[in-house]
C-alpha angles and dihedrals in degrees: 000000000000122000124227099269092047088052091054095043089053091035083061112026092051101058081033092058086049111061087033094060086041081052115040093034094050107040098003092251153122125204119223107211086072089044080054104043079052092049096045088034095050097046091049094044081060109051102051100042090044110025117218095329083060089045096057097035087053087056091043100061090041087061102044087043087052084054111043099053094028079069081054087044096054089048096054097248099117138021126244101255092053086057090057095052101051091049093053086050090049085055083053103044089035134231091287099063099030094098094042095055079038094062091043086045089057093050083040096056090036084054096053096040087063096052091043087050087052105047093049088045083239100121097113088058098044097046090053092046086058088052089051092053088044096056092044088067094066118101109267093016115109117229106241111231115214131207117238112257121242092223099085079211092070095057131073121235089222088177092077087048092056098047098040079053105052081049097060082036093065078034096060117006095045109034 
């Protein structure tokens, strides 16, 4: 049985999951009056269910989830409105359990660029482009920085892996 916590944060992250995949798959996009209505919803579930403690443990996770992906973000990895997601869903899963979602978003995303790459016959290129960032991480190596394809195929609607993963994430982390 599911305690209380666990019920609010499914109660908001399902539907949640839902309108974003519709979203992001079919323009690329993610509104941000739902990254909002998270945000504000997960602050206030919170609170009441935890008090102050909920409160700042519900900031808490907004801000380390800014951060984390905000560092992707500046290295072109992600767009800005998947950085906002990720950090709404952080203030509702709070700061505790923000790495750990992190950590499941990034498999989960891996997971759907290869089956992206393969669907559009574009794996080779891919592949190679994730070498590139990878060597880009090593000290006195610049980070390439890639435009964004036309073909939507080309691209990742990394909004329906962060929210798949946050999802995994109360599955597996908080129950």
């Amino acid at each position: 049985m599911f305690g209380p916590l666990i019920t609010a944060y499914g109660a908001l992250l399902i539907p949640l999951a839902v309108i974003i995949t519709y979203y992001d798959v079919r323009y690329r996009r993610i509104p941000n009056a739902f990254v909002l209505a998270t945000l504000t919803s997960g602050i206030i579930v919170n609170s009441i269910l935890g008090g102050m403690h909920g409160a700042l443990e519900s900031l808490g996770g907004l801000l380390l989830g800014f951060i984390l992906m905000f560092m992707m973000h500046v290295f072109g990895a992600m767009g800005a409105g998947d950085v906002k997601l990720f950090a709404a869903i952080g203030s509702v899963m709070g700061a505790a359990y923000v790495l750990p979602m992190f950590l499941i978003v990034i498999l989960t995303g891996g997971l759907l660029a290869v089956v992206s790459a393969l669907r559009a016959g574009a794996l080779r290129a891919t592949a190679f482009r994730v070498i590139q960032i990878l060597v880009g991480l090593l000290p006195g190596w610049q980070m390439p920085r890639f435009a964004v394809p036309a073909d939507k195929r080309l691209t990742i609607p990394y909004g329906v892996a962060i929210t798949l993963g946050s999802i995994i994430t109360l599955a597996v982390v908080r129950v």
